[in-house]
gemmi code that builds the backbone of each chain (N, CA, C; Angstrom):
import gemmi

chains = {
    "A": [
        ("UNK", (-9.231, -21.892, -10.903), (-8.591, -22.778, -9.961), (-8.893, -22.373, -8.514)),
        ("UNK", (-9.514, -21.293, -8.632), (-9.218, -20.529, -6.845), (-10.676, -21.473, -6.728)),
        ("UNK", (-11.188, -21.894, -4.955), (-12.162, -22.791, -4.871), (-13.266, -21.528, -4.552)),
        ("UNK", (-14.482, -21.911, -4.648), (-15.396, -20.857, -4.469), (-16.385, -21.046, -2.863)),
        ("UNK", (-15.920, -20.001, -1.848), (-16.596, -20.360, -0.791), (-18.278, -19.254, -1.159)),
        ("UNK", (-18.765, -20.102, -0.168), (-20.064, -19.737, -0.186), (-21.133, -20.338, 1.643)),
        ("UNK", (-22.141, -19.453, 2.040), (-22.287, -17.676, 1.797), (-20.804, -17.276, 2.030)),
        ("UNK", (-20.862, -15.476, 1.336), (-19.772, -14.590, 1.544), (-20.128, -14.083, 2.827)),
        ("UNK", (-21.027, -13.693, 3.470), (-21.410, -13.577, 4.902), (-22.205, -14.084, 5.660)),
        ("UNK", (-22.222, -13.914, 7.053), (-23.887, -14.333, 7.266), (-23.563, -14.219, 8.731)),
        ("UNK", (-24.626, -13.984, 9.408), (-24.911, -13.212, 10.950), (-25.227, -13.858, 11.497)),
        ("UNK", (-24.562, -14.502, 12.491), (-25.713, -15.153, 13.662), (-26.257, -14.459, 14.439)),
        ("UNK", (-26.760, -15.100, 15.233), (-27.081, -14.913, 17.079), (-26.062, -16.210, 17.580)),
        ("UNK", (-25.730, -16.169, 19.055), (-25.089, -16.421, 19.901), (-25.690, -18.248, 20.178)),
        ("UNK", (-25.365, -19.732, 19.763), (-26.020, -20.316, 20.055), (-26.305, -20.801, 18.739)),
        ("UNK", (-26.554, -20.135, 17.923), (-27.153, -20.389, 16.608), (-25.924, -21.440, 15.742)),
        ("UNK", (-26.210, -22.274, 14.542), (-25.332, -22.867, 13.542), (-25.357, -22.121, 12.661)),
        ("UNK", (-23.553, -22.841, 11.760), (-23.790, -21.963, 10.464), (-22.890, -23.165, 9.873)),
        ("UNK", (-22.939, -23.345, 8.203), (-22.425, -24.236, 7.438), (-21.410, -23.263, 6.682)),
        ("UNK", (-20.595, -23.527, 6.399), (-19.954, -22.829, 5.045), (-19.114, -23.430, 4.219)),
        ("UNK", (-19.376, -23.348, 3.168), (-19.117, -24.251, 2.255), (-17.777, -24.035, 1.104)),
        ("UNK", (-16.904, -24.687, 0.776), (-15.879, -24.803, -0.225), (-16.075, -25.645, -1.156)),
        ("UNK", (-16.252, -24.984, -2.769), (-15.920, -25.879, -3.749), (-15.111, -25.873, -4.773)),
        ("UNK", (-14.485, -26.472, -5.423), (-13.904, -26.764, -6.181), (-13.876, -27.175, -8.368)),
        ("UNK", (-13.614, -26.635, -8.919), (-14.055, -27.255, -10.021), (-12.661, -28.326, -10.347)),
        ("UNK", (-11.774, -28.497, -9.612), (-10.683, -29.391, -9.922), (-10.645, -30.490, -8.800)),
        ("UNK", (-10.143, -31.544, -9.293), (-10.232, -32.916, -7.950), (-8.845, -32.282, -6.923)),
        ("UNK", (-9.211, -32.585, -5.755), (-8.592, -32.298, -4.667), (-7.844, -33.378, -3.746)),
        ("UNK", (-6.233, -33.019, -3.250), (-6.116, -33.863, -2.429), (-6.601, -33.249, -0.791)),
        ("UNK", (-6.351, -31.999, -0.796), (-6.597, -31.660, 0.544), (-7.596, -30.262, 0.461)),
        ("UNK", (-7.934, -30.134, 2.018), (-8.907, -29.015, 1.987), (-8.199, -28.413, 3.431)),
        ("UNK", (-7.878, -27.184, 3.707), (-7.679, -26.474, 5.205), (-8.464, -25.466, 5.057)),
        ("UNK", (-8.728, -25.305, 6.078), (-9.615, -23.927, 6.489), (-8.655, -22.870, 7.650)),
        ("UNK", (-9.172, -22.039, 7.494), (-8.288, -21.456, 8.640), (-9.302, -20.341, 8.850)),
        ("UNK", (-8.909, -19.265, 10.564), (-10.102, -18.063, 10.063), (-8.723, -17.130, 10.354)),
        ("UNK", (-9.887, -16.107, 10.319), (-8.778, -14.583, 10.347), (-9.976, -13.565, 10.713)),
        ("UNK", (-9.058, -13.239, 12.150), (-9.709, -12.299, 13.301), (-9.246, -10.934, 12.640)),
        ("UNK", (-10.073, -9.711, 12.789), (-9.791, -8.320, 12.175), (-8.647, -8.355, 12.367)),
        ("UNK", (-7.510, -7.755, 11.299), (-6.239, -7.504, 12.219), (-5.674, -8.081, 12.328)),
        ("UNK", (-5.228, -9.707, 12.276), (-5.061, -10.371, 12.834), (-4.316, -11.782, 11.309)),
        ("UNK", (-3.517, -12.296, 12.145), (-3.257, -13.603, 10.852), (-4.221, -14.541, 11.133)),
        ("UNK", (-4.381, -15.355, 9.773), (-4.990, -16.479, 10.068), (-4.457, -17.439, 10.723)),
        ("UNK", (-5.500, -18.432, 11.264), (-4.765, -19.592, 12.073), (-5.621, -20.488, 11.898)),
        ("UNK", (-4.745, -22.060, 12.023), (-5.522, -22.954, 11.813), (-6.441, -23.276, 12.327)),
        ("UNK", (-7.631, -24.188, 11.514), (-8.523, -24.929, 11.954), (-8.336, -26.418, 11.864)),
        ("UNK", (-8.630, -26.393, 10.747), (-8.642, -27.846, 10.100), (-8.209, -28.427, 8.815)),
        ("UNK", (-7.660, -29.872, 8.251), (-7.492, -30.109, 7.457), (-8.124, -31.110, 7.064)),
        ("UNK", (-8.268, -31.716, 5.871), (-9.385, -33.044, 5.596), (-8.459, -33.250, 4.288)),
        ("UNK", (-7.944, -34.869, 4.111), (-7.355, -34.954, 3.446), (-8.534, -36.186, 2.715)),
        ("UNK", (-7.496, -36.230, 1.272), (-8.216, -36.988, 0.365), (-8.570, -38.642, 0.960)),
        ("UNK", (-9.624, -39.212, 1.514), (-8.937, -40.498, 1.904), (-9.990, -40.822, 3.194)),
        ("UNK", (-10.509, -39.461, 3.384), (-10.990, -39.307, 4.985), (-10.023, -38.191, 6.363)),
        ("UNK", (-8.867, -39.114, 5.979), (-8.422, -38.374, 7.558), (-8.896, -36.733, 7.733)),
        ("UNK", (-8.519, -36.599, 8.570), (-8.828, -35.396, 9.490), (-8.153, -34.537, 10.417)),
        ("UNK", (-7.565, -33.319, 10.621), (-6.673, -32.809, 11.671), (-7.361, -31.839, 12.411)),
        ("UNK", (-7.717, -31.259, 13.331), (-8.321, -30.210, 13.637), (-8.584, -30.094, 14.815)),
        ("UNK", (-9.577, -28.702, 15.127), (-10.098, -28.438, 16.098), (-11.174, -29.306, 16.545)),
        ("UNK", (-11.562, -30.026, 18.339), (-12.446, -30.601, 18.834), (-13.375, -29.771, 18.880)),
        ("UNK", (-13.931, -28.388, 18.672), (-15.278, -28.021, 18.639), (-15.558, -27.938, 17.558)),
        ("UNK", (-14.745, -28.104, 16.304), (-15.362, -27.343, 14.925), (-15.073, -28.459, 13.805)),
        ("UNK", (-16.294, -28.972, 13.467), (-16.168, -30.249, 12.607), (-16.285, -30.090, 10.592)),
        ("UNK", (-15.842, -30.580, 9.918), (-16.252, -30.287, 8.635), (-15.987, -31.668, 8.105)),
        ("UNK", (-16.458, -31.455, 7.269), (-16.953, -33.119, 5.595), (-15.973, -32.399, 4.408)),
        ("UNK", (-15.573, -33.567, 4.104), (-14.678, -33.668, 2.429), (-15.195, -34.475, 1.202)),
        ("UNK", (-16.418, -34.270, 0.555), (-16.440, -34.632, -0.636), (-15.586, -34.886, -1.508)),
        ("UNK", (-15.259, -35.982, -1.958), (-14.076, -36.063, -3.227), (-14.178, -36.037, -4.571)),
        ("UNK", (-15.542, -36.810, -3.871), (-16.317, -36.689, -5.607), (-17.066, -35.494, -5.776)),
        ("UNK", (-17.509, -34.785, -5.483), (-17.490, -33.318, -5.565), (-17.000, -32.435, -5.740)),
        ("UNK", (-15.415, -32.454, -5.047), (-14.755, -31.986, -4.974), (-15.431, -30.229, -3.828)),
        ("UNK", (-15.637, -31.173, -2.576), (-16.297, -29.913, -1.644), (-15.876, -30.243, -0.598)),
        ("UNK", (-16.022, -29.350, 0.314), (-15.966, -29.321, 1.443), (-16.880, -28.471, 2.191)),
        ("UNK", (-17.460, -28.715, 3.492), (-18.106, -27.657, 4.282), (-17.609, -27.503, 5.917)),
        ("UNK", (-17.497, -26.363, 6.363), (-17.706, -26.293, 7.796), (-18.439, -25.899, 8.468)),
        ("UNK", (-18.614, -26.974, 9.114), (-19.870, -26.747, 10.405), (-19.394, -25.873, 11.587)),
        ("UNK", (-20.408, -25.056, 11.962), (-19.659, -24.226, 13.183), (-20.804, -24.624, 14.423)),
        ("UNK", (-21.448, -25.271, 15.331), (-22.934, -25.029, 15.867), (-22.253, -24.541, 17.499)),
        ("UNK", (-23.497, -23.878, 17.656), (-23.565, -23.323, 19.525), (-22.248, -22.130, 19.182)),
        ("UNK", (-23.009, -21.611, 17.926), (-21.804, -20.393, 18.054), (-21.568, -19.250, 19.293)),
        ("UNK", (-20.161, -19.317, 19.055), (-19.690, -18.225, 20.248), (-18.920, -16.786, 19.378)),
        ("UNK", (-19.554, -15.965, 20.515), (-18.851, -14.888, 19.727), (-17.375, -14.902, 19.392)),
        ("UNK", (-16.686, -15.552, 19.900), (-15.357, -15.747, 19.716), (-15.028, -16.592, 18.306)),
        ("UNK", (-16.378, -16.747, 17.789), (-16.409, -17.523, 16.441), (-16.308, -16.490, 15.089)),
        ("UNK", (-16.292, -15.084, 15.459), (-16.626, -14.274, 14.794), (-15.326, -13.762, 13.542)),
        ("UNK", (-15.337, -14.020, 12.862), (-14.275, -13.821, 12.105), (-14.417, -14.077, 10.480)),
        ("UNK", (-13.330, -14.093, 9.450), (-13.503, -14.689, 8.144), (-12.613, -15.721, 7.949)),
        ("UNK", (-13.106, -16.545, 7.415), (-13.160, -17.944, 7.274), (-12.753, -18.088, 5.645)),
        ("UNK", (-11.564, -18.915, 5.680), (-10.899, -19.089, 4.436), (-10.645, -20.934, 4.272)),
        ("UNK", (-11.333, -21.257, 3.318), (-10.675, -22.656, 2.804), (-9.637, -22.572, 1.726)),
        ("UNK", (-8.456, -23.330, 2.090), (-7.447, -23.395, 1.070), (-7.082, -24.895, 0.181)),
        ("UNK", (-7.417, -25.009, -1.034), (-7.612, -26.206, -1.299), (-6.037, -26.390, -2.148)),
        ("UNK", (-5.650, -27.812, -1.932), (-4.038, -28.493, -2.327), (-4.274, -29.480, -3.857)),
        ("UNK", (-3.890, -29.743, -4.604), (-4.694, -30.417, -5.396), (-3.179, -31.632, -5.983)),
        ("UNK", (-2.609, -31.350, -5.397), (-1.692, -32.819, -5.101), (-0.709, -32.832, -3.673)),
        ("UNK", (-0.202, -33.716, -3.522), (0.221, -33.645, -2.605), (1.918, -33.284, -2.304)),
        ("UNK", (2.218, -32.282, -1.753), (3.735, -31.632, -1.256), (4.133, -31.658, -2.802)),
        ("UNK", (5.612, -31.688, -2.622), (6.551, -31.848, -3.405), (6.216, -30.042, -4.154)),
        ("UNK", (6.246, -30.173, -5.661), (6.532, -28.883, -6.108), (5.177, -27.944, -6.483)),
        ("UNK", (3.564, -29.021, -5.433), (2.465, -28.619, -5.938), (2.617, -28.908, -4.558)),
        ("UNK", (3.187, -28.120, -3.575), (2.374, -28.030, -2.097), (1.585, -26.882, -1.778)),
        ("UNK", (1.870, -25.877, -2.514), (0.778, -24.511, -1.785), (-0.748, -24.940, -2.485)),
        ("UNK", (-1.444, -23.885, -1.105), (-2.714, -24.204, -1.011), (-3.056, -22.289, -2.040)),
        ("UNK", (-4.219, -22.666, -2.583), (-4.534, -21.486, -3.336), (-6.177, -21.444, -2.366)),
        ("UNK", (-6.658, -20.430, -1.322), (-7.144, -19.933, -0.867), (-8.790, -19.294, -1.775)),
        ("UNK", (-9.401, -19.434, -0.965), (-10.937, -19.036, -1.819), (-11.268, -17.328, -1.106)),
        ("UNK", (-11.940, -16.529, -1.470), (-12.118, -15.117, -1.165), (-12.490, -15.355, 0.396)),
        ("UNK", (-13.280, -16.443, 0.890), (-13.686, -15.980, 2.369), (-15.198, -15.930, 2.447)),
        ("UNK", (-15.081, -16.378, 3.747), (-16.801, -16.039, 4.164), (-16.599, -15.443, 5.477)),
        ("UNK", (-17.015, -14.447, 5.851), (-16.857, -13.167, 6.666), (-18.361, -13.913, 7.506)),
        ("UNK", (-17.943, -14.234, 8.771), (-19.361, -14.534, 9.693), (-18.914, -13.723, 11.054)),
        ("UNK", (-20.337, -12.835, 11.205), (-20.668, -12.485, 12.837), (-21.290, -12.984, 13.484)),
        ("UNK", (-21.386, -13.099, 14.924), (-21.973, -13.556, 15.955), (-22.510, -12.511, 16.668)),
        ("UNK", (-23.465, -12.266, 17.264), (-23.973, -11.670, 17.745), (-24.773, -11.666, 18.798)),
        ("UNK", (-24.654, -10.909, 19.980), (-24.898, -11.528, 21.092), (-26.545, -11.487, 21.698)),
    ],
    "B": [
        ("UNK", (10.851, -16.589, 20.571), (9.250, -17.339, 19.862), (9.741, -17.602, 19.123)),
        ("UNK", (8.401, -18.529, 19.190), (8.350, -20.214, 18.490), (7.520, -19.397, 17.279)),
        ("UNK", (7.136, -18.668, 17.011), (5.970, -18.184, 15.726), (6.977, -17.775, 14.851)),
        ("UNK", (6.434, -17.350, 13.948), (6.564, -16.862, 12.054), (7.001, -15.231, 12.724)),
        ("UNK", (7.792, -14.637, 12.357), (8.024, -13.261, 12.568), (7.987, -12.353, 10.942)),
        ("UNK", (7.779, -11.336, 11.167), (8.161, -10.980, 9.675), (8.129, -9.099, 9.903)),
        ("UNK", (8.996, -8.481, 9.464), (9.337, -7.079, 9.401), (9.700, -6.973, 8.120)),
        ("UNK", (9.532, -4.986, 7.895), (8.845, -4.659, 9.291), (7.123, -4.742, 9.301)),
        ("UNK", (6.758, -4.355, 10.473), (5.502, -4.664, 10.712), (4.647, -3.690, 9.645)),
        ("UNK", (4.885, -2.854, 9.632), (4.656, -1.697, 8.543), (5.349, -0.628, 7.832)),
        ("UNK", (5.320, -0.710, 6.530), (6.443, 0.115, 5.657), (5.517, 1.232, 4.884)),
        ("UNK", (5.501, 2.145, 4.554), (5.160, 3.235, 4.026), (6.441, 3.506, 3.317)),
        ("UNK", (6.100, 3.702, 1.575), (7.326, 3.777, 0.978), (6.392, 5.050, -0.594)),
        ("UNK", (6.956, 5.119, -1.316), (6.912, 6.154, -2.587), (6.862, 5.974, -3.755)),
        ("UNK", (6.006, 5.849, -4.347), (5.349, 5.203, -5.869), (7.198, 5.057, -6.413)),
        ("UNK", (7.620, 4.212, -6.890), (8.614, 4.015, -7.836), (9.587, 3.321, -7.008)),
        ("UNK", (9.703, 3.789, -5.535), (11.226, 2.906, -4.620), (10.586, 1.281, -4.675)),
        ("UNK", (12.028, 0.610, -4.358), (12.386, -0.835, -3.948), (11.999, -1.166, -2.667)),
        ("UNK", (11.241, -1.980, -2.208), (11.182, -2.648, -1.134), (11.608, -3.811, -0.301)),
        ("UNK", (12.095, -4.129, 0.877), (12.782, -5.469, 1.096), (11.416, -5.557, 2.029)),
        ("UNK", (10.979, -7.240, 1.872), (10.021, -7.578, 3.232), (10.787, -8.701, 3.880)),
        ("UNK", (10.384, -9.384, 5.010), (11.334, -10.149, 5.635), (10.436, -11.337, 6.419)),
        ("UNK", (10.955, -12.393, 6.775), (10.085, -13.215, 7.061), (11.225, -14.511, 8.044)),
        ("UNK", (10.532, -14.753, 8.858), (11.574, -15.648, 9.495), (10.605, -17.028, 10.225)),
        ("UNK", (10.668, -17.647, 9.480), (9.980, -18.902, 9.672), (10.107, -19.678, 11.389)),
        ("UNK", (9.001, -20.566, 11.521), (9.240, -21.661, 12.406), (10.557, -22.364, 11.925)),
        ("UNK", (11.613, -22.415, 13.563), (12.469, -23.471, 12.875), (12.717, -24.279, 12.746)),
        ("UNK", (13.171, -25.625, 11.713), (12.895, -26.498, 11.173), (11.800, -26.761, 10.565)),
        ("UNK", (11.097, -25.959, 10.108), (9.745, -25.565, 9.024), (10.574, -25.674, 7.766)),
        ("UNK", (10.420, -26.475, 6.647), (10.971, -26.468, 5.394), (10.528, -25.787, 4.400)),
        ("UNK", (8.893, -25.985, 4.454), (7.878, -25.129, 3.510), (7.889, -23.560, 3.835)),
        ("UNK", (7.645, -22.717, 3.375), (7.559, -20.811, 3.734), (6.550, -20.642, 2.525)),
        ("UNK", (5.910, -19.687, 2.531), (4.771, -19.371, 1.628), (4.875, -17.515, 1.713)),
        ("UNK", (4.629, -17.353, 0.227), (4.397, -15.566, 0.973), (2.716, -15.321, 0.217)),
        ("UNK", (2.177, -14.534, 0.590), (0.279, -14.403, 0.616), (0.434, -12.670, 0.147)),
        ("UNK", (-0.056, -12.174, -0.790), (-0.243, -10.704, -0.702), (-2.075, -11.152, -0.166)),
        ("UNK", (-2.747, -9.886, 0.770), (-3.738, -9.708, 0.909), (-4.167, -8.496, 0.760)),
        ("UNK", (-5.061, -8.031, 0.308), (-5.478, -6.714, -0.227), (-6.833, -6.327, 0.805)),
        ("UNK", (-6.999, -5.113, 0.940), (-7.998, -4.832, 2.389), (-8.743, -5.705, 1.869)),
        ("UNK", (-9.895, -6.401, 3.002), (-10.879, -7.122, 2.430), (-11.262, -7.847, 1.637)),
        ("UNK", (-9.980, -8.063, 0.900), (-9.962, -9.525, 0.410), (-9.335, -10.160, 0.590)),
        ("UNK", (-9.297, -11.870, -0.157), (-8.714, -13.056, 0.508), (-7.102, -12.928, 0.490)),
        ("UNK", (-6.886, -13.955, 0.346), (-5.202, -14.072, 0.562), (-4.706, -15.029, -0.697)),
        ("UNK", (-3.715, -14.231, -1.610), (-3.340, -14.290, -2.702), (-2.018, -15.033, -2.439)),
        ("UNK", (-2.112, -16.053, -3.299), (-0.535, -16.963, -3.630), (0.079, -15.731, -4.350)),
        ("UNK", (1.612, -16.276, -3.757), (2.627, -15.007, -4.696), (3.443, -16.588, -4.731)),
        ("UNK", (4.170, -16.814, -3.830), (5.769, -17.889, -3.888), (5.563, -18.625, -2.997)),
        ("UNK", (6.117, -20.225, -2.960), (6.233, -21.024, -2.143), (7.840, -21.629, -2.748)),
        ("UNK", (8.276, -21.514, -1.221), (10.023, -22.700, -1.268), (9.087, -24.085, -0.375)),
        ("UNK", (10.018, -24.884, -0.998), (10.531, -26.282, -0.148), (11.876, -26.761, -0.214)),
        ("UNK", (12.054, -26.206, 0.980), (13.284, -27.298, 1.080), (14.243, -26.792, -0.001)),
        ("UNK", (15.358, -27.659, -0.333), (16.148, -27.726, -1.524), (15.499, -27.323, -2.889)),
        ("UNK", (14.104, -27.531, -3.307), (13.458, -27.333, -4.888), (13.608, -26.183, -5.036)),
        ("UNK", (13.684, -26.045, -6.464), (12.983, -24.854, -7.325), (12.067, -24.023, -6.495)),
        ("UNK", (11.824, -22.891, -6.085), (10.497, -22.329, -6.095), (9.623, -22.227, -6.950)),
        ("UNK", (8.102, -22.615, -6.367), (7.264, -22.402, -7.632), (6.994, -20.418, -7.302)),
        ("UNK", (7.177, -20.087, -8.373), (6.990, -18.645, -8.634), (5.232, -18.401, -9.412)),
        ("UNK", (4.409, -19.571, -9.499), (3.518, -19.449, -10.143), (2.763, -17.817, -10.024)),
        ("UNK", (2.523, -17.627, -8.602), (1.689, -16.427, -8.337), (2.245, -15.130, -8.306)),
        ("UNK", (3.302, -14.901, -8.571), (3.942, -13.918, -8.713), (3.089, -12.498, -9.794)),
        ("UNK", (2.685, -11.862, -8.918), (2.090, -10.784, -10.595), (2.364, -10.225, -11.370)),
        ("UNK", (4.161, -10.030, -10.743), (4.803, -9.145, -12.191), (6.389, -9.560, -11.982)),
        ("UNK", (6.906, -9.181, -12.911), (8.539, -9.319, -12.679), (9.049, -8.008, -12.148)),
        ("UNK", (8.359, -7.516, -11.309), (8.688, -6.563, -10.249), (8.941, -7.019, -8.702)),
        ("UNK", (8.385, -8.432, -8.952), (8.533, -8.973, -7.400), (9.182, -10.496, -7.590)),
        ("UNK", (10.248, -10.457, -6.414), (10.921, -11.669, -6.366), (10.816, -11.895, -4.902)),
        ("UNK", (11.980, -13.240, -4.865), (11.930, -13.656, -3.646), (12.942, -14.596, -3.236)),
        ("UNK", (13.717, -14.390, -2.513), (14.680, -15.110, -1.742), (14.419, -16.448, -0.533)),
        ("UNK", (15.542, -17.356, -0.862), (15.453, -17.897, 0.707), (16.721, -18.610, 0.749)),
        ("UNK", (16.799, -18.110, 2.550), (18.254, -18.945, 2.472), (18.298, -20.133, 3.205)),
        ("UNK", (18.513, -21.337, 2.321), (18.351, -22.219, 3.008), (17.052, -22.611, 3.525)),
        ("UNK", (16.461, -23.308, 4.857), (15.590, -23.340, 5.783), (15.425, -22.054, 6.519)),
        ("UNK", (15.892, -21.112, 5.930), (15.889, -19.987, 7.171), (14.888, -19.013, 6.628)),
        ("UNK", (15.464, -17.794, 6.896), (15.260, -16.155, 6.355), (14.734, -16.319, 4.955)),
        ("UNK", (13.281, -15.735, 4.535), (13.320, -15.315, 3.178), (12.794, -13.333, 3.146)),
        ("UNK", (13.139, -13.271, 2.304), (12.601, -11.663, 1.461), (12.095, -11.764, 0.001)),
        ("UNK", (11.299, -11.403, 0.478), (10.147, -10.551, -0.978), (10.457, -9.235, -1.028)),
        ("UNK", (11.282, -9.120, -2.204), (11.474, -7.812, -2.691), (10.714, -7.714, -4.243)),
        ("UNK", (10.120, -5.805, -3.696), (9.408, -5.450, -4.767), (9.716, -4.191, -5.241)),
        ("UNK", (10.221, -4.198, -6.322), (11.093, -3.126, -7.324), (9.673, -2.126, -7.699)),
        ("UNK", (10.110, -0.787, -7.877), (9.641, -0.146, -8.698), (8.078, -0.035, -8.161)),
        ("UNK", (7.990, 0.253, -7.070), (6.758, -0.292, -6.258), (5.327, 0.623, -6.645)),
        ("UNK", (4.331, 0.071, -7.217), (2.991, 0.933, -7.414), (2.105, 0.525, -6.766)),
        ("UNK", (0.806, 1.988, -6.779), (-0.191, 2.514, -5.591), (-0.591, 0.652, -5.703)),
        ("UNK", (-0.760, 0.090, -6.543), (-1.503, -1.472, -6.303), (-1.037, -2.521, -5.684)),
        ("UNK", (0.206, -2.210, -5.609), (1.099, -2.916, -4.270), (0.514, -2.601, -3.134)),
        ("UNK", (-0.032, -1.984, -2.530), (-0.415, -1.671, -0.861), (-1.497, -2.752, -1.067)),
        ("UNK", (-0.735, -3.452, 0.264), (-1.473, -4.826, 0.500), (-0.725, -5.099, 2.420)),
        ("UNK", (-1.079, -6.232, 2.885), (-0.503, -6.943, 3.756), (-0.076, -7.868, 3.032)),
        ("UNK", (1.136, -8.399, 3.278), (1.717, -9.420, 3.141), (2.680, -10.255, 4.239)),
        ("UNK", (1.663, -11.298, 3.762), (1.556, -12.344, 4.906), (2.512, -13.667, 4.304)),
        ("UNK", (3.462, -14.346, 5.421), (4.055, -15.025, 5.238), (3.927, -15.936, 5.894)),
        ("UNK", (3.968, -17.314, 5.718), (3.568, -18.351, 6.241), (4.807, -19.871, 6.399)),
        ("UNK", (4.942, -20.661, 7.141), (5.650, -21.722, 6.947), (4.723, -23.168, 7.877)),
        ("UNK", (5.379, -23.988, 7.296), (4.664, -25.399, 7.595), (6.155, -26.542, 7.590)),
        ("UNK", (5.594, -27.597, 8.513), (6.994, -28.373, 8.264), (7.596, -29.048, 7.237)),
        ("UNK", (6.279, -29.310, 7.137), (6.670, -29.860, 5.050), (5.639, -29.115, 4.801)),
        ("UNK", (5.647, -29.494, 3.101), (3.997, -28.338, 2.487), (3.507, -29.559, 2.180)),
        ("UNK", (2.081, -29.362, 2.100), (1.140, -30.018, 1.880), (0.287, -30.834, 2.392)),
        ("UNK", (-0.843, -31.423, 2.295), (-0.954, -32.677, 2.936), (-1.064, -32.451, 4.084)),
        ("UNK", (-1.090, -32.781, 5.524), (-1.270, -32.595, 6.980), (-0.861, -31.832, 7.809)),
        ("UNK", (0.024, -30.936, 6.918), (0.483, -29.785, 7.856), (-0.130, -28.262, 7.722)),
        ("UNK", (-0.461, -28.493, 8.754), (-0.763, -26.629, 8.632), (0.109, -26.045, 8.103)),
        ("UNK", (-0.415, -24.735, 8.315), (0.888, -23.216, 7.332), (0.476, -22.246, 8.887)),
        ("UNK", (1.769, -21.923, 9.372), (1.364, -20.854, 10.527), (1.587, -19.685, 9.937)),
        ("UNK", (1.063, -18.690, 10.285), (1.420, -17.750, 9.733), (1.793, -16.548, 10.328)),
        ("UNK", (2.466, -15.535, 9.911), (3.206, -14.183, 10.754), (2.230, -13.384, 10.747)),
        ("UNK", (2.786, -12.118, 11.528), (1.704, -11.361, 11.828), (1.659, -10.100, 10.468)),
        ("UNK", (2.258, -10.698, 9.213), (2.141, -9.517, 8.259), (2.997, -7.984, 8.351)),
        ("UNK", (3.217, -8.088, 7.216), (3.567, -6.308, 6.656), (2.727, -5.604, 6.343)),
        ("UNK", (1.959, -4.556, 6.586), (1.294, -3.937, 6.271), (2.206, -2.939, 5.347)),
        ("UNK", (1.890, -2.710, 3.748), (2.983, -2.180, 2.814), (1.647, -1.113, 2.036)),
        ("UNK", (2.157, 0.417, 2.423), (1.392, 1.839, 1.774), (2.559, 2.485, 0.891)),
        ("UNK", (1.699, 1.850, -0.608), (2.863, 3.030, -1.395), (1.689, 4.274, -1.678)),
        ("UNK", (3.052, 5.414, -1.743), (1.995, 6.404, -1.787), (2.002, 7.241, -3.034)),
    ],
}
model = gemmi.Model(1)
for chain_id, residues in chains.items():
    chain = gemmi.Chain(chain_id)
    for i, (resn, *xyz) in enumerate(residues, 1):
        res = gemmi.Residue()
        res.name, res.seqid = resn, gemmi.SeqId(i, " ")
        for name, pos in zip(("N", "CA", "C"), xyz):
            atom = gemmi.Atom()
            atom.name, atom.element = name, gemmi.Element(name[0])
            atom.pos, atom.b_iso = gemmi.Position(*pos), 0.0
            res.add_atom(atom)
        chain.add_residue(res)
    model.add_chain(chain)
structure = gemmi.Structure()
structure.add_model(model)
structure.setup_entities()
């Protein structure tokens, strides 16, 4: 049930894009991402619900496959301040007594200047 | 503040004692979530409240660990009988409702060393 992100790492340079990807082997209503700075709690990014909509950050865009059951985030003109691990948490109905999100291991990305 | 609080910030405790963790949500946040995270890895479902329901206890790993809440307010994760595989952060989270369009904010964690 846990969704499987993929790469587990990957390095930029400063400027450079990176994709990272969430999937799923169960149909999904929602997808959030969040990152997590060393040390630090996670905090939001974004959400993509079943349907299209969208909540998020204006620099950092991502896609919701349904029929896939995927998701990816795009990061481009990375900044080092982008540097962190990156968690998608996928919902697979909506609120009520199936509201928690069950979290994928992470993709750990550096930036580099 | 308006954020997720949760104490204490770090507990160091002794293979076998009881632990209380603590967590104090956004208020008027209905949803609370608690996350064990283990160094370097992701962030593990343990319990989620809403509101008035049942808690789902799905992620719970043993019947060594429970969890309280009162009301919309205050919850605790207490963990009995505590072993070296307990040392984790545990991270607590709330949202205004769960699911669906709301984020989960989250506290700044317990860092928990049994020794």
């Amino acid at each position: 049930q846990q969704p499987v992100q993929s790469p587990q790492a990957v390095i930029l340079r400063e400027g450079e894009d990176a994709v990272i990807n969430c999937s799923s082997s169960k149909a999904l209503y929602s997808v959030h991402w969040y990152r997590q700075k060393h040390g630090e709690a996670p905090v939001f990014l974004m959400i993509l619900l079943k349907g299209g909509e969208q909540k998020g950050h204006e620099k950092i865009s991502a896609s919701f496959n349904e029929k896939k059951q995927q998701s990816s985030l795009y990061l481009t003109a990375s900044q080092l301040s982008y540097s962190g691990t990156y968690f998608c948490g996928t919902e697979r109905h909506y609120g009520g007594s199936q509201g928690n999100l069950i979290f994928g291991k992470g993709t750990k990305l550096s930036v580099k200047p | 503040g308006a954020g997720v609080s949760q104490s204490p910030s770090n507990k160091v405790t002794e293979k076998g004692k009881d632990v209380e963790l603590r967590c104090d949500p956004i208020s008027g946040h209905t949803a609370l979530y608690w996350y064990r995270q283990r160094l370097g890895q992701g962030l593990e479902f343990l319990i989620y409240f809403q509101g008035n329901s049942a808690p789902d206890k799905s992620g719970l790993p043993s019947d060594r660990f429970s969890a309280e809440r009162t009301g919309e307010s205050v919850s605790t994760l207490t963990i009995q009988r505590t072993q070296q595989e307990d040392s984790a952060v545990y991270l607590c989270a709330s949202s205004l409702v769960s699911g669906g369009y709301n984020e989960q904010f989250f506290g700044p964690g317990t860092r928990l060393t049994v020794l």
